[in-house]
N, C-alpha and C positions, 0 to 999 in steps of 0.2 A: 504493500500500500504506500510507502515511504521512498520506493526506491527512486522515485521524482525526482523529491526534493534534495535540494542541495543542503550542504552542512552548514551554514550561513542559514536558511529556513527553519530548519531545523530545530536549531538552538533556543528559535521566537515561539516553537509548539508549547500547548498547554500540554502541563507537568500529565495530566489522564488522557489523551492521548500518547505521548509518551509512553506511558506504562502498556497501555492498551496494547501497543504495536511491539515495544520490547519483549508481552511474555508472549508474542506470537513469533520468537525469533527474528524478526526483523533487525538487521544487522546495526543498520543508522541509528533506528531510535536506542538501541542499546549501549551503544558509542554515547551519543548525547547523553542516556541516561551517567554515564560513567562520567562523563567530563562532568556535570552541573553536580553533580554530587561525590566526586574523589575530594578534595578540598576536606568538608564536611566530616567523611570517614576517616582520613587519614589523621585527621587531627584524635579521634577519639583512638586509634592504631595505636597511633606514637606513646600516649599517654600509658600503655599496658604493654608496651613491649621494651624492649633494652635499647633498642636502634632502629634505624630506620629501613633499614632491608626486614629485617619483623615485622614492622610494622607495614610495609609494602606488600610482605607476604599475606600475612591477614587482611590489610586492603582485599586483595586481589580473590580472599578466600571468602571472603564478605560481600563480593560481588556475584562470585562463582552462586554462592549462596540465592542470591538476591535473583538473578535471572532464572535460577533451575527454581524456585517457586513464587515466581511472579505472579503465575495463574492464578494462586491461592490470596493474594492481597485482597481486601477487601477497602474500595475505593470512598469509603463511608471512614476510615482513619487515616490520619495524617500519615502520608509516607515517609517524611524527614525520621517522623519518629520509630515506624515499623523498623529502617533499613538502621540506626541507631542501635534496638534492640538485636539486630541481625549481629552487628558487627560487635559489638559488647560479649555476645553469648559467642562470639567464634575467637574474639579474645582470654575468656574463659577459656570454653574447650581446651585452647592449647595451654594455658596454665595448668591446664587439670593433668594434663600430661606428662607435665614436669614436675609435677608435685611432689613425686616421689623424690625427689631431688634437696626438696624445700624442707628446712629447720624450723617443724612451727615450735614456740619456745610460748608456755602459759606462765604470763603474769599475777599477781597481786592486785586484783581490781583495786582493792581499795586506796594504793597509792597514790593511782589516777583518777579518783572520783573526782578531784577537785580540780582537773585540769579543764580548762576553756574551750571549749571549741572555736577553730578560725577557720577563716572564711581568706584568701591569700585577693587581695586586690593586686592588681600585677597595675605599675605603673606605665602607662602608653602599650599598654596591651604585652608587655616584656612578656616572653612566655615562661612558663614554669614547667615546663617540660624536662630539661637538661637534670632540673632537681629531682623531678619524678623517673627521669631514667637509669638514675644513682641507686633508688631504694631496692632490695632485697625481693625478690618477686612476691614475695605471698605477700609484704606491705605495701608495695604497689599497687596489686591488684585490691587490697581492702580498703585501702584508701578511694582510689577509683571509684571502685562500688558506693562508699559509704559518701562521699563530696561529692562527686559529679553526676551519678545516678541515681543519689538517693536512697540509696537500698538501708534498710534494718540492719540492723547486727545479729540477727535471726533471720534473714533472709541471703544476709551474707555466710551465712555459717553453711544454709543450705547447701547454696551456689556452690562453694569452696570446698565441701566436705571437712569441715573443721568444728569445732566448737565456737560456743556465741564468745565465752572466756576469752580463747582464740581471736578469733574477731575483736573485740575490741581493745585487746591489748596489741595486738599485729597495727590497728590503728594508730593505736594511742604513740607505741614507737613509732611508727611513720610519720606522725602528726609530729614528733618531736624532731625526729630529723629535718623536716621539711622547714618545722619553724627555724631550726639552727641555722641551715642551710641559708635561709632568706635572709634573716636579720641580719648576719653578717652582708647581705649585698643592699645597698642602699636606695638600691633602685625599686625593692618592693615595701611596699607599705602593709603593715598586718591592721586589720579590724577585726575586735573581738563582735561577732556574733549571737550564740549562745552560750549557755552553760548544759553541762554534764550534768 
């Protein structure tokens, strides 16, 4: 249906035809769908892998994803968010694999009952990636979980196969790395949000 139009046309389609023509294999609109939306996913990539070639790999495996069950989207929910959860659960998966690799180490909750929660405002958008790709895999990924997607510390446990304990003390160090890590750089500014 697409093979008309030029790549320059293309790009002007509404996001549901788009989807429309990409889970019918249509080559072009699956192209477009990749460009208007790699940006988007790599940036959530990077955040749960070590480097960038990981994170490209999972891109690409979060797409692979994305086209073999297009048919199944349902065009009544926001896509940004479907393909989101697409690429988060295929960042998982592959932590789950190496897990058996990972040192989960349980804390003394109550040391860190009184630690703060923060919220990291990055000055002029500085990214805080480089900080997130220093930490330990399982405190990465719970950090992740727990800041950018929101998840429980009971829903993270699931995810993860670990304990809630687990979970928020994997946080809680993360969360203290990440604070070291910034304060010393001047360029980000912390605001406390809530409390624990």
């Amino acid at each position: 249906m697409l093979k008309w139009l030029t790549n320059k046309t293309i790009e002007n389609l509404d996001l549901k035809i788009l989807i429309r023509n990409a889970a019918k294999n249509e080559s072009l609109a699956q192209k477009a769908l990749f460009e208007r939306f790699y940006g988007f996913i790599l940036s959530i990539t990077l955040r749960y892998m070590t480097n960038r070639s990981e994170a490209e790999e999972m891109l690409n495996d979060t797409f692979l994803k994305v086209f073999n069950h297009l048919q199944f989207y349902d065009e009544q929910y926001d896509f940004k968010a479907w393909i989101r959860k697409i690429a988060v659960n295929t960042c998982i998966d592959r932590l789950r694999k190496i897990k058996k690799k990972i040192e989960v180490v349980e804390l003394d909750l109550n040391v860190h009952a009184q630690i703060a929660e923060l919220f990291f405002e990055l000055d002029q958008n500085k990214p805080i990636l480089p900080v997130l790709q220093e930490l330990p895999t399982q405190y990465r990924a719970v950090f992740n979980l727990y800041v950018f997607e929101e998840y429980k510390h009971r829903e993270i446990a699931d995810i993860l196969g670990i304990s809630i304990g687990t979970s928020k003390s994997n946080y809680s160090r993360a969360k203290m790395i990440v604070k070291k890590k910034l304060e010393s750089q001047e360029k980000y500014k912390l605001i406390r949000i809530k409390t624990s």
